[in-house]
N, CA, C and O atoms as a Tinker XYZ file with bonds, in Angstrom:
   372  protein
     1  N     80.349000  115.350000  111.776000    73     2
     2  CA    81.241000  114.828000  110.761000    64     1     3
     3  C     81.203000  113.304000  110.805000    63     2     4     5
     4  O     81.490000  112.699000  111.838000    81     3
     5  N     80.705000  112.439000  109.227000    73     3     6
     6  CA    81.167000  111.012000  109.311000    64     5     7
     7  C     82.114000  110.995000  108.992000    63     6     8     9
     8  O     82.672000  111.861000  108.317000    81     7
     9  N     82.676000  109.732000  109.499000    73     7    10
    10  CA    84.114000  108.998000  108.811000    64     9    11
    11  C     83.902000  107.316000  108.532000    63    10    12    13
    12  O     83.281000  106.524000  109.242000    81    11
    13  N     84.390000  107.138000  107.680000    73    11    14
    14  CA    84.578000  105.512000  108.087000    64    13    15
    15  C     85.836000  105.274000  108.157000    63    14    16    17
    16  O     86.808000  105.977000  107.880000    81    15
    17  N     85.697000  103.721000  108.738000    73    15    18
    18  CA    86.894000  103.004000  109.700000    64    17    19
    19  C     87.961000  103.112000  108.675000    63    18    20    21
    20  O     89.132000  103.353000  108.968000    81    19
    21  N     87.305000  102.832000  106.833000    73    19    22
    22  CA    88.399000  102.672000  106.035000    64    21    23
    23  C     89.466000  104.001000  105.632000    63    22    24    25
    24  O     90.678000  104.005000  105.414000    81    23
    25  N     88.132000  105.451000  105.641000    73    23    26
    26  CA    89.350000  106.589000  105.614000    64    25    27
    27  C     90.178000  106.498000  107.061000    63    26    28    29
    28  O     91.297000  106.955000  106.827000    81    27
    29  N     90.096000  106.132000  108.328000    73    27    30
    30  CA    90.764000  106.629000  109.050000    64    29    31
    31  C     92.078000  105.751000  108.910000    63    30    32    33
    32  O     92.915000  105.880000  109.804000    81    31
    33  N     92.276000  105.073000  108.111000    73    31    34
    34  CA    93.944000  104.071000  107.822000    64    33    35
    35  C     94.392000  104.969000  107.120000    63    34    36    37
    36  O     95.330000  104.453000  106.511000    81    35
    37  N     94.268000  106.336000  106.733000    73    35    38
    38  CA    94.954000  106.869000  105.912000    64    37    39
    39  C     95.349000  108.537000  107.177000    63    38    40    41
    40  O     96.137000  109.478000  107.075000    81    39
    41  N     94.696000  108.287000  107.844000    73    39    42
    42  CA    95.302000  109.473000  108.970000    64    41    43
    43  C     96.423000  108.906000  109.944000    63    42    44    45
    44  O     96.321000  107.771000  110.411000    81    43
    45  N     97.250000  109.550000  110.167000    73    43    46
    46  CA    98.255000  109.178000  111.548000    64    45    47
    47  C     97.348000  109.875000  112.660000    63    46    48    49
    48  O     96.500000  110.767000  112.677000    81    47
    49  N     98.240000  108.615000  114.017000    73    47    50
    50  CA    97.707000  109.090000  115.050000    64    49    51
    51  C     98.910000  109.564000  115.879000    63    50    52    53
    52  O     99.916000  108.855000  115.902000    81    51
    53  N     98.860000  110.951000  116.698000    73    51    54
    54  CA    99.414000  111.457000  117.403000    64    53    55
    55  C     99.098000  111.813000  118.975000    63    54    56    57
    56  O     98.030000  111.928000  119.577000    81    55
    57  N    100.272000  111.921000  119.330000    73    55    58
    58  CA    99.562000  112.286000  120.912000    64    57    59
    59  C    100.080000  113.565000  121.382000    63    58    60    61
    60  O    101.260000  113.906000  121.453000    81    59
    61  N     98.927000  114.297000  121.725000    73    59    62
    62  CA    98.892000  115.747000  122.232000    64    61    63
    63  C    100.023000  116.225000  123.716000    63    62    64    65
    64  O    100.642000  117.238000  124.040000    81    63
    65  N     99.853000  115.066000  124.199000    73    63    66
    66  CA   100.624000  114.783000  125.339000    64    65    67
    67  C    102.346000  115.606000  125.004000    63    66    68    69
    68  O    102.758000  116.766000  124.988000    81    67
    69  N    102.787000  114.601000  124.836000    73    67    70
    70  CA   104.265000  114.339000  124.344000    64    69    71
    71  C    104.745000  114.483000  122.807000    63    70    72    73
    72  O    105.938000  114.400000  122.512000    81    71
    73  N    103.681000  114.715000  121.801000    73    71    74
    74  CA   104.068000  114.986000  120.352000    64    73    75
    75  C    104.773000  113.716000  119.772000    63    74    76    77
    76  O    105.338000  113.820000  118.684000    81    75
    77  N    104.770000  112.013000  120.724000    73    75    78
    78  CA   105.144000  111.322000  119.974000    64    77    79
    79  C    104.178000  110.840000  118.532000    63    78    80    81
    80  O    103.106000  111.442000  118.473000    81    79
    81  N    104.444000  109.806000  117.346000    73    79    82
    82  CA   103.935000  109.926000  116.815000    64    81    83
    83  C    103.956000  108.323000  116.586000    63    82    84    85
    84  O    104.890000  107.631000  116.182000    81    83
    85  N    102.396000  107.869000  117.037000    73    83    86
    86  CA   102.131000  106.187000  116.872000    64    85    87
    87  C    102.168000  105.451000  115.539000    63    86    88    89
    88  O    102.562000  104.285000  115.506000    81    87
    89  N    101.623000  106.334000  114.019000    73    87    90
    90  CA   101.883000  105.625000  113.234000    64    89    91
    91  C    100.006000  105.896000  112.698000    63    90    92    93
    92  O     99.158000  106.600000  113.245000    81    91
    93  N     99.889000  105.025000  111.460000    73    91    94
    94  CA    98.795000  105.179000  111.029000    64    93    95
    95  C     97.699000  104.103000  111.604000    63    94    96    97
    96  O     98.032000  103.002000  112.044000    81    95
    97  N     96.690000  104.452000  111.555000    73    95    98
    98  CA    95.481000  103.207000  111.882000    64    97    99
    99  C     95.425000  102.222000  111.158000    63    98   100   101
   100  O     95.123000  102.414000  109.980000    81    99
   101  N     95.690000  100.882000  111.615000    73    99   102
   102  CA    94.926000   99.565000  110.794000    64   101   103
   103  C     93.948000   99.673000  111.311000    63   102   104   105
   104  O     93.134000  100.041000  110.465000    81   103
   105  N     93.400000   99.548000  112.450000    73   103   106
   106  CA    92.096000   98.895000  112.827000    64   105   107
   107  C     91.483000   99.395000  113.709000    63   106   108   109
   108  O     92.188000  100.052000  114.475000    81   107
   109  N     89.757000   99.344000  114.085000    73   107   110
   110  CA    89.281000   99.572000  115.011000    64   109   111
   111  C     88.601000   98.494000  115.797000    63   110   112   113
   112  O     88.165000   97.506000  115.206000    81   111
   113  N     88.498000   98.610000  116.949000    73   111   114
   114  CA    87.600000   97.573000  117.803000    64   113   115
   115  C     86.494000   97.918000  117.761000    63   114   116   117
   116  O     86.437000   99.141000  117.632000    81   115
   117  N     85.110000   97.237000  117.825000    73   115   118
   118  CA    84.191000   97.837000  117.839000    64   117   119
   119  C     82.988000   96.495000  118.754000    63   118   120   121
   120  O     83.054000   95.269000  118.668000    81   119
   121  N     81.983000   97.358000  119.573000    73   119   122
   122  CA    81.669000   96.138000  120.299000    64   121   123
   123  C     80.051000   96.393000  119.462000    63   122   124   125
   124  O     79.216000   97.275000  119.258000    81   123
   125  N     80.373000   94.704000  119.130000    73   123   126
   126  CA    78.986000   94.616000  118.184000    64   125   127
   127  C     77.667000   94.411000  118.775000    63   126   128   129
   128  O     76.693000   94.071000  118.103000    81   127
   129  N     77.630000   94.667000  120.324000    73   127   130
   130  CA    76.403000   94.850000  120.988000    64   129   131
   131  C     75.674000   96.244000  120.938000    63   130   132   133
   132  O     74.504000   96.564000  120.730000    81   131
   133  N     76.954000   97.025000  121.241000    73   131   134
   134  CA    75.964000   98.486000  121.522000    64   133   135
   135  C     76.627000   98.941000  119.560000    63   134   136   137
   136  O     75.671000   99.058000  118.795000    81   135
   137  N     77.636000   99.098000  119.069000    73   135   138
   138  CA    77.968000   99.364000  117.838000    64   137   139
   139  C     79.256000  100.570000  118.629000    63   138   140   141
   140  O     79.498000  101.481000  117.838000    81   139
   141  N     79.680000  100.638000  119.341000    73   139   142
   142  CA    80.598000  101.654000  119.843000    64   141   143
   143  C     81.778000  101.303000  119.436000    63   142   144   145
   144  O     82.022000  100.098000  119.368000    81   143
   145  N     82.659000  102.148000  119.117000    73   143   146
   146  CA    84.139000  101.642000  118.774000    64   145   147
   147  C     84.871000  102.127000  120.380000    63   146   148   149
   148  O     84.938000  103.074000  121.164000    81   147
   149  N     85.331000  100.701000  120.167000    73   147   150
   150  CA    85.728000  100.819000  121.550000    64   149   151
   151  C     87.709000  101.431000  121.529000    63   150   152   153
   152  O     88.267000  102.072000  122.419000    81   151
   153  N     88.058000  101.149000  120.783000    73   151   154
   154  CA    89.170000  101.318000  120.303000    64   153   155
   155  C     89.863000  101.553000  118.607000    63   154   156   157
   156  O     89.313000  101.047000  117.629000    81   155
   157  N     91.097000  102.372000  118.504000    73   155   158
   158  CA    91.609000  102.106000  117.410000    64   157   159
   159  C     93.259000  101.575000  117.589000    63   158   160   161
   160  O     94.136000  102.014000  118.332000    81   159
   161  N     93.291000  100.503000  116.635000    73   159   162
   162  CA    94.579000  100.019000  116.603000    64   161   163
   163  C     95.694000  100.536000  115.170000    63   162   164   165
   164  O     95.512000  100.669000  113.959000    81   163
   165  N     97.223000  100.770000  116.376000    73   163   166
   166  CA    97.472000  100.926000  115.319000    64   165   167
   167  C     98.889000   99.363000  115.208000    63   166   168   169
   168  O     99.231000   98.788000  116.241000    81   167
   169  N     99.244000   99.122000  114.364000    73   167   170
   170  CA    99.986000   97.900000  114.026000    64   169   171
   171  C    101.491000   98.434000  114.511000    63   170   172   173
   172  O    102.099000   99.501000  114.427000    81   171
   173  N    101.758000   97.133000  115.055000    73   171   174
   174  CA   103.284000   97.148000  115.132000    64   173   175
   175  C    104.535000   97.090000  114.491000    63   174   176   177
   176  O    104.924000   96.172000  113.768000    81   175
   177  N    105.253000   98.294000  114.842000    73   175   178
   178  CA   106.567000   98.022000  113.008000    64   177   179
   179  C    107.081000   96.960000  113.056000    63   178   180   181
   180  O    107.112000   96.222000  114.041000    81   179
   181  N    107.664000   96.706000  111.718000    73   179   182
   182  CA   108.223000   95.514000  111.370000    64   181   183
   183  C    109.866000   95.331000  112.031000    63   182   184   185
   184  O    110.519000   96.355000  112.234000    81   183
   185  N    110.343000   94.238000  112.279000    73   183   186
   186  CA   111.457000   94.195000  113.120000    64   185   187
   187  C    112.367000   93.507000  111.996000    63   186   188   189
   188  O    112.050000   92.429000  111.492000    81   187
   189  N    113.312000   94.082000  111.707000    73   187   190
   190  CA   114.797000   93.527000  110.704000    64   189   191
   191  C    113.725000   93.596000  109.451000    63   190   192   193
   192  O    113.462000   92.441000  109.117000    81   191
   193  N    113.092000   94.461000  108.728000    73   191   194
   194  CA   112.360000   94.163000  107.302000    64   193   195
   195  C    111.195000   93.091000  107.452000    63   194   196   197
   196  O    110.768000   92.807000  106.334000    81   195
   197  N    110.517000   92.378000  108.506000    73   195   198
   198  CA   109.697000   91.698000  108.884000    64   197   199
   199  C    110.117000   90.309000  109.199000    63   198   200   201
   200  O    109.378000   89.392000  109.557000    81   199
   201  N    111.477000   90.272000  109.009000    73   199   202
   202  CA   111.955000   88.559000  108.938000    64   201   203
   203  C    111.650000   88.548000  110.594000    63   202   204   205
   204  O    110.878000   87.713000  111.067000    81   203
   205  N    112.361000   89.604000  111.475000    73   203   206
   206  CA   112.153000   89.211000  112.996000    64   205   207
   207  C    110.426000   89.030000  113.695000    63   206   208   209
   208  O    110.194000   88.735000  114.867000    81   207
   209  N    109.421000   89.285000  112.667000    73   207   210
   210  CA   108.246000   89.525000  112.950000    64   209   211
   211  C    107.746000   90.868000  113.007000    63   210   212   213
   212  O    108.200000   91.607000  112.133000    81   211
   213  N    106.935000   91.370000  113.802000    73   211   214
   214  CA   106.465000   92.740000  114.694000    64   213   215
   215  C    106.439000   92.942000  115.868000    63   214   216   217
   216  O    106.068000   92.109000  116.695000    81   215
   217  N    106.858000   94.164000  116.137000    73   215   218
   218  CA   106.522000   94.427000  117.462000    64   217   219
   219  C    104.692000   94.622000  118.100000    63   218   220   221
   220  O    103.866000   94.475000  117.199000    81   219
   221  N    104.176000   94.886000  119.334000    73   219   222
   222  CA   103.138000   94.488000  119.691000    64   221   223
   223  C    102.264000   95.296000  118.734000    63   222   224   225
   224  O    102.941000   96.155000  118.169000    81   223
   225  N    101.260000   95.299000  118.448000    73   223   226
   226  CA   100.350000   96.597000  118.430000    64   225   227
   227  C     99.916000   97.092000  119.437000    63   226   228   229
   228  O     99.451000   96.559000  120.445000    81   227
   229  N    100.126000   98.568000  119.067000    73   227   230
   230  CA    99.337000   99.740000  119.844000    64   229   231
   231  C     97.725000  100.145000  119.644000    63   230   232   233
   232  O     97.153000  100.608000  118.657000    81   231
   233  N     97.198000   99.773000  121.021000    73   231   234
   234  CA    95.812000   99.783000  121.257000    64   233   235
   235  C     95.719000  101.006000  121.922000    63   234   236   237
   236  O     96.279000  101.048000  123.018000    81   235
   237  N     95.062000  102.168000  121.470000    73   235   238
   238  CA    94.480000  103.391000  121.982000    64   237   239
   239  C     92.913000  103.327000  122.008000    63   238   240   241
   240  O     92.301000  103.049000  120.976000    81   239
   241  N     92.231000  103.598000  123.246000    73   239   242
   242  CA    91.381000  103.493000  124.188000    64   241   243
   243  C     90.618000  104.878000  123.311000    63   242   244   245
   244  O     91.188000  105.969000  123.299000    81   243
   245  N     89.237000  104.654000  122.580000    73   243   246
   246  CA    88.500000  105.496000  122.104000    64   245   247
   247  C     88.117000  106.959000  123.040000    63   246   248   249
   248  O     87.843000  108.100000  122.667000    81   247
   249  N     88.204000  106.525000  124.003000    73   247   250
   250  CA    88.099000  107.594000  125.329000    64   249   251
   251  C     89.771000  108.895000  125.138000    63   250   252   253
   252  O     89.963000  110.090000  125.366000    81   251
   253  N     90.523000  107.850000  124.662000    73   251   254
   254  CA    91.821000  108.788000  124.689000    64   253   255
   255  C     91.787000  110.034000  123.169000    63   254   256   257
   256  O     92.436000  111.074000  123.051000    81   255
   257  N     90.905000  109.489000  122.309000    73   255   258
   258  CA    90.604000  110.256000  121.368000    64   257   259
   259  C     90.602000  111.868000  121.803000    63   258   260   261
   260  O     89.926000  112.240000  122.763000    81   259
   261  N     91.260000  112.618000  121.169000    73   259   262
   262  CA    90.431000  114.078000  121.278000    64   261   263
   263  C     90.127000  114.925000  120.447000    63   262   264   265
   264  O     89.601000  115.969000  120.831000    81   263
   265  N     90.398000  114.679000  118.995000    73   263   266
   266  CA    90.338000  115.340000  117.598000    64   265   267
   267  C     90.587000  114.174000  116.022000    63   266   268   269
   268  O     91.590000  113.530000  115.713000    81   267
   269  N     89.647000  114.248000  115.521000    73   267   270
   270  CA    89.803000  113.259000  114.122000    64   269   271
   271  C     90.049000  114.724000  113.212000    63   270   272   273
   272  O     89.117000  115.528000  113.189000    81   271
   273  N     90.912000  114.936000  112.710000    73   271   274
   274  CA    91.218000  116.196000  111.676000    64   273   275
   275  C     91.320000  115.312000  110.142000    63   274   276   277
   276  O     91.106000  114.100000  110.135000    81   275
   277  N     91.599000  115.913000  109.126000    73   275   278
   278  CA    91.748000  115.736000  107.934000    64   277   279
   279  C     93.073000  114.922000  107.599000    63   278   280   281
   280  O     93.249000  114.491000  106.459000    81   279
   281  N     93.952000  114.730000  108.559000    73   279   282
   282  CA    95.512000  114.296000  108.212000    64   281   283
   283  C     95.643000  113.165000  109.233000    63   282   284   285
   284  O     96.093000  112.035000  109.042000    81   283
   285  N     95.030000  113.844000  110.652000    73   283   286
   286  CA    95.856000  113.001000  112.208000    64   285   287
   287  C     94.455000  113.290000  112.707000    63   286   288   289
   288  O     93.408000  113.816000  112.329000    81   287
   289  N     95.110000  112.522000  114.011000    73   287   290
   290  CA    94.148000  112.060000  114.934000    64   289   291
   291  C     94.828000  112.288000  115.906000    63   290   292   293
   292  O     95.902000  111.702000  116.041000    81   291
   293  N     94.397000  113.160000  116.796000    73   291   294
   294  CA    95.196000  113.629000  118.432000    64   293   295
   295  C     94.345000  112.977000  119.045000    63   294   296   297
   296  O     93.124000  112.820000  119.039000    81   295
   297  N     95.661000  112.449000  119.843000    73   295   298
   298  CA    94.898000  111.106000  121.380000    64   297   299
   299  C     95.867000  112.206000  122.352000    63   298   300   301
   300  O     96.678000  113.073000  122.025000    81   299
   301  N     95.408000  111.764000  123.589000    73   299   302
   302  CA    96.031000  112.445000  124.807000    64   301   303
   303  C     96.102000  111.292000  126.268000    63   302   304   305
   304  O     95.292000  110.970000  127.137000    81   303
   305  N     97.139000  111.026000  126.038000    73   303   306
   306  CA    97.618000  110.486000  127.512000    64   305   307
   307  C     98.798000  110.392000  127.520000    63   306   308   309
   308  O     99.415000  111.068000  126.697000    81   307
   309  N     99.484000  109.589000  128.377000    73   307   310
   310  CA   100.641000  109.278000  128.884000    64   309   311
   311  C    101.648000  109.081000  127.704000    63   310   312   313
   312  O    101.317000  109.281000  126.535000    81   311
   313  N    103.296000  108.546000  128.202000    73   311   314
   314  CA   103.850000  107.850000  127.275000    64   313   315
   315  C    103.529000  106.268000  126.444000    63   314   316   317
   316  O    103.476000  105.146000  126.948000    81   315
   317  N    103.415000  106.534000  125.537000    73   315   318
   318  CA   102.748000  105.003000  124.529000    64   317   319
   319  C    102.850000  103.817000  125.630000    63   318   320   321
   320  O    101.801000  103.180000  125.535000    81   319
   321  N    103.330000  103.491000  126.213000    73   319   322
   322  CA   103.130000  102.455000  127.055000    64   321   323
   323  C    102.401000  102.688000  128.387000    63   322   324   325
   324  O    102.303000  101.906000  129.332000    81   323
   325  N    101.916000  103.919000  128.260000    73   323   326
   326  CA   100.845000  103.901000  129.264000    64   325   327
   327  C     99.386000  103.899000  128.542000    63   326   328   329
   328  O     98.355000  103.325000  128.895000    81   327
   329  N     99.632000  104.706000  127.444000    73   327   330
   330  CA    98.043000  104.536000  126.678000    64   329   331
   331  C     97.608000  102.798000  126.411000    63   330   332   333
   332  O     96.503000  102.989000  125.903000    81   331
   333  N     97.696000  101.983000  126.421000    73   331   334
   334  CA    97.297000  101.051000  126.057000    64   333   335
   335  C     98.201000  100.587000  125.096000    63   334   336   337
   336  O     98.128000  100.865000  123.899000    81   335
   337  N     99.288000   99.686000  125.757000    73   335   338
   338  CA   100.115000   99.293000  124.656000    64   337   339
   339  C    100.144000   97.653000  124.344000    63   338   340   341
   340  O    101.271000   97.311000  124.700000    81   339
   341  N     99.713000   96.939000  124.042000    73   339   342
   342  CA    99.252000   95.090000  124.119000    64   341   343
   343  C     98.844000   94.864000  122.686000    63   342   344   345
   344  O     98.698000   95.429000  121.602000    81   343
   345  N     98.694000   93.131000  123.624000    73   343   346
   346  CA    97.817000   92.604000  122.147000    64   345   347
   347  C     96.379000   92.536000  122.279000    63   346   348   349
   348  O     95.712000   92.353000  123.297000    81   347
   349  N     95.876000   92.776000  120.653000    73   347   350
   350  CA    94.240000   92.826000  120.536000    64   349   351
   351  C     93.864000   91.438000  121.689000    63   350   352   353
   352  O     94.575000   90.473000  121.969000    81   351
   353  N     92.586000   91.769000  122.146000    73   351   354
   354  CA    91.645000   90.585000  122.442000    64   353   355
   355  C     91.119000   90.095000  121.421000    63   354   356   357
   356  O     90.746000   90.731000  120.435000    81   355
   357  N     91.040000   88.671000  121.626000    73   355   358
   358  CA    90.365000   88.137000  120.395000    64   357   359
   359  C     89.451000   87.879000  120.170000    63   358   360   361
   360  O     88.816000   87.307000  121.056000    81   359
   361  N     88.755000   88.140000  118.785000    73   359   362
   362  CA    87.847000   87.817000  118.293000    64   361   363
   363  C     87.430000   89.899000  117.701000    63   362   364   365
   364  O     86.326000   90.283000  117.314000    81   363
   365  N     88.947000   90.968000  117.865000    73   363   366
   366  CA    88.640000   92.201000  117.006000    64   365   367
   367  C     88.659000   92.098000  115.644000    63   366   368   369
   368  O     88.874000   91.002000  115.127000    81   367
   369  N     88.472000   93.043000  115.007000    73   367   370
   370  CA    88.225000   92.647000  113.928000    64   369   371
   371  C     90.036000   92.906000  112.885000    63   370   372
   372  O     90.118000   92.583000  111.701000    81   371
């Protein structure tokens, strides 16, 4: 099965773990040496309607992947702050 990076902003990502639910994909990391996506990000909600800013984005570790379906995307690990919870490194896309 292909996908591109742009349908997967339209799937939520979930975790198999705990049934919490991270939110939809903005973005993926991808390392432009080998072409691997190293990650998908998903964006941080908005705090007071956006006036307070955002909270961090959530970085899930391509390894934590375990199903791309038609709707969601099941990741499997810990509670969200153990899967990879920070800010992008820079220079993702």
């Amino acid at each position: 099965m292909l996908c591109r990076v742009s349908e997967l902003r339209y799937k939520e990502m979930i975790n198999v773990t705990d049934g919490s639910r991270y939110g939809y994909v903005g973005d993926a990391e991808v390392d432009l040496e080998t072409g691997q996506v190293r990650a998908l990000v998903v964006p941080g909600r908005l705090r007071l309607f956006g006036l307070l800013g955002r909270e961090e984005d959530t970085v899930v570790p391509w390894e934590a992947v375990r199903r791309i379906g038609a709707d969601i995307i099941l990741v499997e690990g810990g509670p969200m702050g153990r899967i990879g919870r920070g800010r992008r490194q820079s220079g993702a896309l």
